[in-house]
Short mmCIF file of the C-alpha atoms (twelve columns), coordinates in Angstrom:
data_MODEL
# 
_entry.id   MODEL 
# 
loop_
_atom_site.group_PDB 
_atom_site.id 
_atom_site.type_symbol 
_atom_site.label_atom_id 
_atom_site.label_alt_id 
_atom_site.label_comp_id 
_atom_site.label_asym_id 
_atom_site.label_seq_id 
_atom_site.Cartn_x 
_atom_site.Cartn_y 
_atom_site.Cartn_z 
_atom_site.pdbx_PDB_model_num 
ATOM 1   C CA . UNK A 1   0.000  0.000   0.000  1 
ATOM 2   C CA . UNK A 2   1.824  3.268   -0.962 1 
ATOM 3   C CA . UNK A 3   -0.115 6.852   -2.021 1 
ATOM 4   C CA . UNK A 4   1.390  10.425  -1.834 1 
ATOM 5   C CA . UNK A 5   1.138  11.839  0.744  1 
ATOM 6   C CA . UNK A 6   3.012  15.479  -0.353 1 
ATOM 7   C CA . UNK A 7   -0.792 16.016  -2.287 1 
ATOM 8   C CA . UNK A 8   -2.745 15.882  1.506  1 
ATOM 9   C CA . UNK A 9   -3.844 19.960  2.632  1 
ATOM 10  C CA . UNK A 10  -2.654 20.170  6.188  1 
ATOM 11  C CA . UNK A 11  -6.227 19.572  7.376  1 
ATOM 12  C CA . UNK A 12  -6.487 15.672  5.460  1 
ATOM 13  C CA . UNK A 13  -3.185 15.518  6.834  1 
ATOM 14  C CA . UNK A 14  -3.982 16.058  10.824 1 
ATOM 15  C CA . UNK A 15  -6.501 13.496  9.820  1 
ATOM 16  C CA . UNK A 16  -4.867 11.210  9.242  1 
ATOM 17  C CA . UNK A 17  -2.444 11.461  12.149 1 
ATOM 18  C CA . UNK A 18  -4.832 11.417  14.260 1 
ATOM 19  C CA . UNK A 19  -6.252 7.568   12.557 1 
ATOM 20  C CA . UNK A 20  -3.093 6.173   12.934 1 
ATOM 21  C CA . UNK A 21  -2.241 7.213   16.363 1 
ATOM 22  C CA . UNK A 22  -5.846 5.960   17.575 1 
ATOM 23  C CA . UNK A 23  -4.541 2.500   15.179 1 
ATOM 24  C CA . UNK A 24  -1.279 2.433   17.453 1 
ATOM 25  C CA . UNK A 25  -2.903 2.955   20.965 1 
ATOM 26  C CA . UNK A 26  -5.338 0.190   19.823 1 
ATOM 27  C CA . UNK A 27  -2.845 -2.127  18.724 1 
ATOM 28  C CA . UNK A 28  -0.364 -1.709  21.964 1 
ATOM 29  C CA . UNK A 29  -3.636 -2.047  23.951 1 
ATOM 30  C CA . UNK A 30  -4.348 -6.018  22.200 1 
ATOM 31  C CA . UNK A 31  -0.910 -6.861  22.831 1 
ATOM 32  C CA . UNK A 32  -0.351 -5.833  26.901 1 
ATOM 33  C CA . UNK A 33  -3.965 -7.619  26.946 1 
ATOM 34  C CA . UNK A 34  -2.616 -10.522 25.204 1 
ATOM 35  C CA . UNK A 35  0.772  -10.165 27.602 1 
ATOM 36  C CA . UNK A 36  -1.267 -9.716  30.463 1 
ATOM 37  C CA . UNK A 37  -3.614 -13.170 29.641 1 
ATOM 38  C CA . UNK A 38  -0.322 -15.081 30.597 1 
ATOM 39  C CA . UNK A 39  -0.359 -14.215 34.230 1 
ATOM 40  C CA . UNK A 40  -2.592 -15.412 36.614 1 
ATOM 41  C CA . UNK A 41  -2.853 -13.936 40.538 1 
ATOM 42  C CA . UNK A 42  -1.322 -15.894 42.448 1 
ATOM 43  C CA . UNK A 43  2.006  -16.432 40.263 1 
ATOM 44  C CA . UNK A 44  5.376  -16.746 41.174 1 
ATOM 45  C CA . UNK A 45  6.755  -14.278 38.539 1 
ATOM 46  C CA . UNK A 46  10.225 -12.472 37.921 1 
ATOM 47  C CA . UNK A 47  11.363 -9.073  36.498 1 
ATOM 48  C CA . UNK A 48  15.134 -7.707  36.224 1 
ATOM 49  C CA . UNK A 49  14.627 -3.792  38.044 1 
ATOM 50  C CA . UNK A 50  16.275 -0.760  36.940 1 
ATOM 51  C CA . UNK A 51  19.716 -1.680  38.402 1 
ATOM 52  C CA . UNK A 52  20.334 -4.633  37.566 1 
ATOM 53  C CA . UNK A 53  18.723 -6.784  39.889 1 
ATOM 54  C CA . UNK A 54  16.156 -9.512  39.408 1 
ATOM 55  C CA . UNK A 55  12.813 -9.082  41.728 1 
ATOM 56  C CA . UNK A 56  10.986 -12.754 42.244 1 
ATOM 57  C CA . UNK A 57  7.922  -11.976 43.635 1 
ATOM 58  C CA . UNK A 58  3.721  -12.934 43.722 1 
ATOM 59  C CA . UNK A 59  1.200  -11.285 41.228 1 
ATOM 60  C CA . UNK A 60  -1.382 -9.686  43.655 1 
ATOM 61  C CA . UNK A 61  -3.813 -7.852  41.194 1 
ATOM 62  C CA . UNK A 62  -3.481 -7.457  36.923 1 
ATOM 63  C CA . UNK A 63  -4.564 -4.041  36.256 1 
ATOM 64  C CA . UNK A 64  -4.890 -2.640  32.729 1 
ATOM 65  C CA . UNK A 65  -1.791 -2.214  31.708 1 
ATOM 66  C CA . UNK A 66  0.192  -3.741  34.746 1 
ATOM 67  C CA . UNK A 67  0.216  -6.089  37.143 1 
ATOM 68  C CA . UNK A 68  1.083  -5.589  40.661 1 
ATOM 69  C CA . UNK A 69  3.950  -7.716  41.872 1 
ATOM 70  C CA . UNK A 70  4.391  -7.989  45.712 1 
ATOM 71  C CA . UNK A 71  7.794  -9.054  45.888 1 
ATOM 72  C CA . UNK A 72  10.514 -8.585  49.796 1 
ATOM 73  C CA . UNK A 73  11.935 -5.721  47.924 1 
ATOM 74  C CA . UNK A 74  8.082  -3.941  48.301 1 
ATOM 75  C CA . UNK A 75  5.500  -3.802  45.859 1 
ATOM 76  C CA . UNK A 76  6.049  -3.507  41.904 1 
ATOM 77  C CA . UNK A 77  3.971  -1.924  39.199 1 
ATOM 78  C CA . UNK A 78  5.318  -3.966  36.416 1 
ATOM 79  C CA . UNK A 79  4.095  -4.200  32.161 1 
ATOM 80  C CA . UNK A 80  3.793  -7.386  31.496 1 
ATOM 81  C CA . UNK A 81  6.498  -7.355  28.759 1 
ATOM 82  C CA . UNK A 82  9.056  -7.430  31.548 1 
ATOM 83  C CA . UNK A 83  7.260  -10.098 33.241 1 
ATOM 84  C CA . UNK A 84  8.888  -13.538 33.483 1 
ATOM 85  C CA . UNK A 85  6.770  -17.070 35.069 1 
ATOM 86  C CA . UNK A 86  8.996  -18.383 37.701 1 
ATOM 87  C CA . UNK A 87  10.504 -21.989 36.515 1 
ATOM 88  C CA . UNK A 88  9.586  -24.570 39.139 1 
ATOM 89  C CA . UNK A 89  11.485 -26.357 41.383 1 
ATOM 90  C CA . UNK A 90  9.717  -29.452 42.160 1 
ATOM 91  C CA . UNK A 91  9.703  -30.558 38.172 1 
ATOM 92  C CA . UNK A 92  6.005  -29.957 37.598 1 
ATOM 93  C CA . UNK A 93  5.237  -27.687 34.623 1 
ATOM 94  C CA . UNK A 94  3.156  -25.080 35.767 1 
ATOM 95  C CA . UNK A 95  4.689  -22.331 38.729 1 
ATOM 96  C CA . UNK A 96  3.238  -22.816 42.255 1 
ATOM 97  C CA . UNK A 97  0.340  -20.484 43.490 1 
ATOM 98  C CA . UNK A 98  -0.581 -19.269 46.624 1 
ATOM 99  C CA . UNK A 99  -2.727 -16.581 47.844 1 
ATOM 100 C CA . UNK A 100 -1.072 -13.210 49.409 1 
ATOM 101 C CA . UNK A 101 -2.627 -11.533 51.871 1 
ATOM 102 C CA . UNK A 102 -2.023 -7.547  50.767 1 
ATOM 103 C CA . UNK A 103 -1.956 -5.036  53.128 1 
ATOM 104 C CA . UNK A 104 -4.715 -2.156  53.101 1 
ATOM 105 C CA . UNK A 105 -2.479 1.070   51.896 1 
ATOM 106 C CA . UNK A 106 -1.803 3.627   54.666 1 
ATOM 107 C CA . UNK A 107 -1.225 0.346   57.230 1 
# 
């Protein structure tokens, strides 16, 4: 697909900026849901932080565009493209779950 674009006025031209940024926004949103879909609460999950280190840590709640990882280090906002399933140890395919209990904020 290829047309000119030098022949748009400035007005067919804002137009059409403004179609494909609403395309983009719609496309990132399908994949972080998609991204998202692989996580469960409940997860033992890992992320590598800012510097350097690797946070393991417990999905508490999937919002809509990250999930909330409850991890020693404190809690983590985290997208889910940095998002990594914990492999498990006792040699059965899917990570272990387990409930946390989250503190109420301001406790």
């Amino acid at each position: 697909m290829s047309f000119d674009i030098t022949k748009l006025s400035e007005v067919e031209l804002i137009e059409l900026n403004r179609r494909i940024v609403e395309r983009l926004q719609l496309m990132r949103s399908a994949k972080n849901l998609t991204q998202l879909a692989r996580f469960s609460v409940g997860m033992m999950v890992e992320f590598d932080a800012e510097d350097g280190r690797t946070i393991t840590g417990t999905v508490a709640r999937l919002n809509q565009k990250t999930a909330t990882v409850i991890a020693a280090a404190g809690r983590w906002r985290v997208s889910p493209a940095f998002l990594r399933p914990v492999p498990a140890v006792n040699g059965s395919a899917a990570p272990a779950r387990r409930v946390v209990a989250m503190p109420r904020r301001g406790e």
